[in-house]
mmCIF file of the C-alpha atoms, coordinates in Angstrom:
data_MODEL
# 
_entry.id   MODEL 
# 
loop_
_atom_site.group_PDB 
_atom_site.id 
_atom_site.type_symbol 
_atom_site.label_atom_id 
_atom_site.label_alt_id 
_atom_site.label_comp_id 
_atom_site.label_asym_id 
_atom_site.label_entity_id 
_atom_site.label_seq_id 
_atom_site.pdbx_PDB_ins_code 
_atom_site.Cartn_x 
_atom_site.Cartn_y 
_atom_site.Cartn_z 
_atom_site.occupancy 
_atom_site.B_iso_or_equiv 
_atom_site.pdbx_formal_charge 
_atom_site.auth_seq_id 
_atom_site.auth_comp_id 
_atom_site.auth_asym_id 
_atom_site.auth_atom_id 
_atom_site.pdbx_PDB_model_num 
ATOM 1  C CA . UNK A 1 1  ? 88.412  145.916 69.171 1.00 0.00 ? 1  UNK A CA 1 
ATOM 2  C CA . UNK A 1 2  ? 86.704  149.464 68.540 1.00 0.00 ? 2  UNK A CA 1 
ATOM 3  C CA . UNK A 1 3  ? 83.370  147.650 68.043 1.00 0.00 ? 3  UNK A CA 1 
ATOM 4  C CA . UNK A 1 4  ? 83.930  146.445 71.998 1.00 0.00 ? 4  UNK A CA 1 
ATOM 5  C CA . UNK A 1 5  ? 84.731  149.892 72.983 1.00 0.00 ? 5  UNK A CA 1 
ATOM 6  C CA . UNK A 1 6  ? 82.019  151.709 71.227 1.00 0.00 ? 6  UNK A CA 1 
ATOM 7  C CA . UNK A 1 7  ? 79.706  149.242 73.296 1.00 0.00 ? 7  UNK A CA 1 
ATOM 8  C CA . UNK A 1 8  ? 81.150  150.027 76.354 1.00 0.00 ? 8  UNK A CA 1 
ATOM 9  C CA . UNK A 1 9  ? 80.098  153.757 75.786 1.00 0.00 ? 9  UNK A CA 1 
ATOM 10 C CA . UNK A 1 10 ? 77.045  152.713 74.774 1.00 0.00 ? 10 UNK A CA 1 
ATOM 11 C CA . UNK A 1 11 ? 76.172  150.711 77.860 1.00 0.00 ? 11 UNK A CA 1 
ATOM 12 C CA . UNK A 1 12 ? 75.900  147.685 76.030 1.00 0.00 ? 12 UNK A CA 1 
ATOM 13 C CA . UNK A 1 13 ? 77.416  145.809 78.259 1.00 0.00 ? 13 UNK A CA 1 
ATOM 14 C CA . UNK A 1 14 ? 76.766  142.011 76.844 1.00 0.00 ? 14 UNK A CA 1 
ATOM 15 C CA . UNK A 1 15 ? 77.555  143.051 73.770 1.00 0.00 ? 15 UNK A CA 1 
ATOM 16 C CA . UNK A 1 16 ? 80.694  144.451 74.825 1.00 0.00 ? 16 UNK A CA 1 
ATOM 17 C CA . UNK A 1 17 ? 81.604  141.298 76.566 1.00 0.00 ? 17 UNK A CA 1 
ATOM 18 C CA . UNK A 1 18 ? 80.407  138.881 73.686 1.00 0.00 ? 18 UNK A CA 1 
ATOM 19 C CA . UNK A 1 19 ? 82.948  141.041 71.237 1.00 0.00 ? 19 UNK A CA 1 
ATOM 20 C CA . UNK A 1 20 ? 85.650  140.946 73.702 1.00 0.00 ? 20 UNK A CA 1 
ATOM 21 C CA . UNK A 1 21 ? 85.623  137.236 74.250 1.00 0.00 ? 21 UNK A CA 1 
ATOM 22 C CA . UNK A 1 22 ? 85.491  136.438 70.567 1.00 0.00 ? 22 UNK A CA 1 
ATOM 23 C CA . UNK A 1 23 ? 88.538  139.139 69.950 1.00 0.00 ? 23 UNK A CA 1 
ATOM 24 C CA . UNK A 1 24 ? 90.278  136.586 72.960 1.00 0.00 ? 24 UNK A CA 1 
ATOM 25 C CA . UNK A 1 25 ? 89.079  133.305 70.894 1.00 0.00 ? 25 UNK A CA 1 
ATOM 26 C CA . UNK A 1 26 ? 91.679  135.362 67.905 1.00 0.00 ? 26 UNK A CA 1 
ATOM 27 C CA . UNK A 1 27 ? 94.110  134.568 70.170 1.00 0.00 ? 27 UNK A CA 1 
ATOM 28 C CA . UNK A 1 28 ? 95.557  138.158 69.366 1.00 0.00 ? 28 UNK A CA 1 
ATOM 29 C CA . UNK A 1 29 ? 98.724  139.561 70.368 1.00 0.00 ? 29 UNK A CA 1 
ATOM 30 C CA . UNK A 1 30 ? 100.079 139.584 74.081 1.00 0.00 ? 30 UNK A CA 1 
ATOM 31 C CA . UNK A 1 31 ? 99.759  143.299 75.121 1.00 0.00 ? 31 UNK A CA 1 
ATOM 32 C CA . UNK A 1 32 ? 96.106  143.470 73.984 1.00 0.00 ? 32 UNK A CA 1 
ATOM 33 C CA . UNK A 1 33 ? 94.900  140.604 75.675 1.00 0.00 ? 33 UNK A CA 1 
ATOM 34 C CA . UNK A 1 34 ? 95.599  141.805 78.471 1.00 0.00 ? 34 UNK A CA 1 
ATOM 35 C CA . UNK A 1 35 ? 93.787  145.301 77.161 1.00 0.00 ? 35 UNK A CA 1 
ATOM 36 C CA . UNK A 1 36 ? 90.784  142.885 76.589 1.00 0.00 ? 36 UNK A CA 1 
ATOM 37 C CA . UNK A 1 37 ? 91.098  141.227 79.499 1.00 0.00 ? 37 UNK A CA 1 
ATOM 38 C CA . UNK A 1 38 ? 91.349  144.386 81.586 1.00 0.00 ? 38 UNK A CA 1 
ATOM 39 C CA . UNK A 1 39 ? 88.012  145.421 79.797 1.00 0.00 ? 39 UNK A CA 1 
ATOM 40 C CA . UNK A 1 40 ? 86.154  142.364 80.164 1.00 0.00 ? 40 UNK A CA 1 
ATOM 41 C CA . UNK A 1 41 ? 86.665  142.481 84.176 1.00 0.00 ? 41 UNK A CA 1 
ATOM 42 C CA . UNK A 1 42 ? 85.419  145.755 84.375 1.00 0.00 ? 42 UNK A CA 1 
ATOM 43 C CA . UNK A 1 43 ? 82.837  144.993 82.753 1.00 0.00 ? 43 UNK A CA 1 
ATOM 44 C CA . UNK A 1 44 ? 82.131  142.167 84.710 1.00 0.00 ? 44 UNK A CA 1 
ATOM 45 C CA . UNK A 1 45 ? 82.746  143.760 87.900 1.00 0.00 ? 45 UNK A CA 1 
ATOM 46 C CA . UNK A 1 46 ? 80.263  146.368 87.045 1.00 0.00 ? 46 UNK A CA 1 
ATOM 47 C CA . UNK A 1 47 ? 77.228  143.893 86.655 1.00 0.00 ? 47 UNK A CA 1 
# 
């Protein structure tokens, strides 16, 4: 989870998205998927 945002301020943005997807595969609790899922669109969006 900090891994994925340390990316993100990096500008390592397919790194950040690889982390966040396998934090999602964890199937982790409810309030932060949707944290990682807010993340992973912006991400996406920014491409």
């Amino acid at each position: 989870f900090i891994l994925a945002r340390v990316y993100e301020k990096l500008e390592e943005d397919k790194k950040a998205i690889q982390i966040w997807e396998r934090y999602l595969a964890l199937n982790p609790d409810r309030k932060y998927v949707r944290i990682a899922e807010k993340h992973l669109k912006r991400l996406k969006d920014k491409k």
